[in-house]
N, C-alpha and C positions, 0 to 999 in steps of 0.2 A: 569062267567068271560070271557072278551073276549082280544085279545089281543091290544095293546095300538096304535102301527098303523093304525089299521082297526077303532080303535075310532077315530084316528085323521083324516081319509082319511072323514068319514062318515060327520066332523063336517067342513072339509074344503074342498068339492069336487073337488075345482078349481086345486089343488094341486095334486102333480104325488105320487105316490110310494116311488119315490128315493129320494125328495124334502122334502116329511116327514121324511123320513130316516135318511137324511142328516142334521135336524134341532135336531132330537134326540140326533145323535152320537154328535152334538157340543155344549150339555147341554144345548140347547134353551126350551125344553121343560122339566116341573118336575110333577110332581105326589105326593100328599099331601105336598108341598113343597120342596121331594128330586128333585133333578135331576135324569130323567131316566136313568137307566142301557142299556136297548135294545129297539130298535123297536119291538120286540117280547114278553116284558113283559107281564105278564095279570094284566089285571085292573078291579076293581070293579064297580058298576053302583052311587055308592057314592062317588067314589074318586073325589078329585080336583085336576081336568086337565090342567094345563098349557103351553101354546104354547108360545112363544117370536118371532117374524119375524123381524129382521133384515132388517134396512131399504135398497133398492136395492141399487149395485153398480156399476156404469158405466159401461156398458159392454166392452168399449174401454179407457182407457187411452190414455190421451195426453201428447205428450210430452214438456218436461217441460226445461226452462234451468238453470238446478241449477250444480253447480260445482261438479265433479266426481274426487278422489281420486283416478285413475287408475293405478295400480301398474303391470299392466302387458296387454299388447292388441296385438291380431292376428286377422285371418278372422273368428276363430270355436267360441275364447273366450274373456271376458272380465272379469278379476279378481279385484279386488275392493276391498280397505278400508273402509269403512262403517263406518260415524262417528254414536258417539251416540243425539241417539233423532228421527231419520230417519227409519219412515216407509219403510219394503219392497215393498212391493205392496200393492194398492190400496183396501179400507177393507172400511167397514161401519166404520164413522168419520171419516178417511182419505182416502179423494179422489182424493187427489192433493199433491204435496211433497215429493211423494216418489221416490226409488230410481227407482223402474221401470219408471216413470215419467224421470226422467234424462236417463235415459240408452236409452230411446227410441229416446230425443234428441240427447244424441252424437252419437249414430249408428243407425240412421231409417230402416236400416235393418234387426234389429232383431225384426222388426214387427212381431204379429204373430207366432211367433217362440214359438214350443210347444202348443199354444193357446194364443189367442187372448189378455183375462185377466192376466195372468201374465206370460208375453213372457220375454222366455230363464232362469227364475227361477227353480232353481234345488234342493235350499235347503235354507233354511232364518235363521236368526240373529232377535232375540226378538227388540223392536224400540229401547229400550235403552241402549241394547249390542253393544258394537264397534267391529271392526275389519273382518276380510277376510272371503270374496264371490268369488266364482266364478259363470259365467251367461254364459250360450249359446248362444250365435249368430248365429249357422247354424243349421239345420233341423238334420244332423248326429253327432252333438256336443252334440244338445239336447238329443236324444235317448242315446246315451253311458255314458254319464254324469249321467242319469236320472236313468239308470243302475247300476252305481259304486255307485250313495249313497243311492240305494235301499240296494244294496247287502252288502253296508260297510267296502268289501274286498280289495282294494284297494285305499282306501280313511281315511287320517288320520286329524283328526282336534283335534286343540290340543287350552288351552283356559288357560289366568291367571285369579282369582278373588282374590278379597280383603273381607276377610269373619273376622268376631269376634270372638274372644276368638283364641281356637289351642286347635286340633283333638287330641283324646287320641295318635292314633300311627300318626305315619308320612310316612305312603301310605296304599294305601288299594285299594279294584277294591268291585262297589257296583253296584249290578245287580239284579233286581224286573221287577215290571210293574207299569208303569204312567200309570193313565186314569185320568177324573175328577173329580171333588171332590164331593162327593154325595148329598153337601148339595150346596156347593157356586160354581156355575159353572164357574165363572171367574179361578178357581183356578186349578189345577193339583195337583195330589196326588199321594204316594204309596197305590194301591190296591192291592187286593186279586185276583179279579179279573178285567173281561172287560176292561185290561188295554193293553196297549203294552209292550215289555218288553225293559228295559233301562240300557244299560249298560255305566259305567262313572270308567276309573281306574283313580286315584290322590294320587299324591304328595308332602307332605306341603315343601316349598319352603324356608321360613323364619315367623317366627311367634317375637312377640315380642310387647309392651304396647300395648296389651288389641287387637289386631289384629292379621290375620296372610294370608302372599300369600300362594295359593294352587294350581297347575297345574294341570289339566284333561284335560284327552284325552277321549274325547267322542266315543264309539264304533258304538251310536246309535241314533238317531237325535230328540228325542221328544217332546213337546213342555215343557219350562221353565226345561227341564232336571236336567243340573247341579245348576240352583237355589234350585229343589226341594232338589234334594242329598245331597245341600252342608246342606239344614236347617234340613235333617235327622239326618248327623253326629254330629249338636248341634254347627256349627260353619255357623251361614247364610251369606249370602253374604250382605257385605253395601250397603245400599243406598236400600235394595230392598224393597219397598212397598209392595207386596206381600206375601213372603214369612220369611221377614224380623225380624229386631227386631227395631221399630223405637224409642223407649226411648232409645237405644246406640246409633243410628246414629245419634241422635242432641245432644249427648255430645263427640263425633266424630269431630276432627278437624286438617283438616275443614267437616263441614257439607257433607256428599254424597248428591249430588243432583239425582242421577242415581243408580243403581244399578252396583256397579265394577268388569264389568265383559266385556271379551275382549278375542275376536276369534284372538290369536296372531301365530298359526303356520297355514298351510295349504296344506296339499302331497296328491299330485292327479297324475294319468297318464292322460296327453294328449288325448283328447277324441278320437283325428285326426291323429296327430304324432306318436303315441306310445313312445313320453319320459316323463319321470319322473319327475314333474314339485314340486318343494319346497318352498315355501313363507314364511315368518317371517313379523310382521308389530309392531314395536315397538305400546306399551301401550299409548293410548294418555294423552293430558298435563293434564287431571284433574283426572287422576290416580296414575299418579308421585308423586303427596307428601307424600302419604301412600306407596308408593313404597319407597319412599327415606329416610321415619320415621323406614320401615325395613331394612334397611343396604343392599337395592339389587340397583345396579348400574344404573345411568342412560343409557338407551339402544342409540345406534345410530338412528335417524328419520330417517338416508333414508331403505328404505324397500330394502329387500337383496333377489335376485333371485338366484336357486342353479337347474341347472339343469342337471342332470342323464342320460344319454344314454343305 
């Protein structure tokens, strides 16, 4: 048996080390049909080997002039509404459109910033999740920013979704490991292992025909997180393709077009200042009718700054 990188290197010489490594960890490559666990797996001289290479993506984006929701702008940062449907950054299929694309037209500045590919990106929003970003604009915004949501410690993100049915209790704090899923590598899973670990506490909000709001605050930023959590608890989120239930969402009305899910608080310190910055971004209009079928009040649109010293 030998290990699975060293077959991949052997059969694709052009490629580096890390290049294989990096198509493993993003479940582009499987092994009799699973998806690999490790670049260090061992593989048989019978297995069927699968590699997927991702078509290339512009090494530079361009800037783009599409209209920005900016709820808050200085020289370090640029904090941002995020409608839903909007790519963060530019990705094999979307090359163009995104928000990085816009951010680089309204402030050419933060060219570069952090790297090249996806400059002053600290932490992303699924394309069809709405709600608060913040983005670095300067070279010392980006390093302490890139720090606080490594470390988690001083960074609160806090999210409403509109999920089916209603949770045995009405809050909990649910805490494993997401990795991918072994078999269908579009998807993200609870593992045992080779996962990261994900922490998500929630609070159902209002529940009521056949739906119910849920609040989480995310401890830890993983990819599809609280879609994955919320379809553990047996209450998935609407609208979501993935993880969903799609025979409820088309007798759902009205229909979810999207998945109802929306980054609505956001508590960061100032990468630069040292104060305590607090965001809030009302739900946008095509979450409101399920919001308004649960008896929770229509929120104020304009976005509300709270700042801490």
């Amino acid at each position: 048996m030998e290990r699975l990188d060293k077959v991949l290197l052997e059969r694709n010489p052009g490629f580096s080390r890390s290049r294989i490594e990096g198509l493993v960890k993003s479940g582009m490559v499987t092994v009799n049909g699973v998806a690999a666990g490790k670049p260090g797996m061992k593989v048989s001289p019978g297995d069927d080997i699968k590699m997927e290479i991702p078509p290339p993506v512009p090494a530079e984006p361009e800037p783009e002039d599409i209209p920005l929701d900016a709820v808050y702008e200085d020289d370090d940062i640029i904090v941002v509404d995020k409608p839903p449907g909007m790519v963060v950054h530019p990705a094999p299929g979307h090359f163009g459109g995104t928000l990085v694309n816009a951010l680089l037209h309204h402030c050419p500045s933060m060219k570069g910033i952090g790297g090249v590919a996806r400059p002053g990106i600290v932490h992303r929003l699924d394309q069809d999740t709405s709600g608060l970003m913040v983005v670095a604009k300067s070279e010392p915004a980006m390093a302490a920013l890139a720090r606080a949501f490594a470390s988690h410690d001083s960074v609160r993100k806090t999210y409403i979704a509109v999920c089916h049915g209603r949770p045995r209790l009405d809050s909990g704090r649910i805490e494993n490991l997401i990795g991918r899923h072994p078999v269908d590598r579009k998807r993200m899973a609870i593992v045992e292992k080779n996962g990261k670990r994900a922490v998500t506490d929630w609070r159902l909000v209002a529940a009521g025909g056949g739906l119910c709001a849920v609040e989480c605050v995310i401890e830890t930023g993983r990819t599809h997180q609280i879609r994955v959590h919320m379809a553990s608890l047996g209450i998935p989120v609407i609208g979501d393709a993935v993880y969903g239930k799609g025979a409820l969402d088309r007798r759902t009305s009205p229909v979810p077009r999207r998945q109802m899910l929306h980054a609505w608080k956001l508590s960061f310190w100032h990468p630069v200042k040292n104060v305590k910055l607090d965001f809030t971004a009302p739900p946008p209009d095509d979450m409101r009718p399920y919001l308004d079928a649960l008896g929770l009040p229509t929120a104020d649109r304009a976005t509300r700054l709270q700042v801490v010293k």
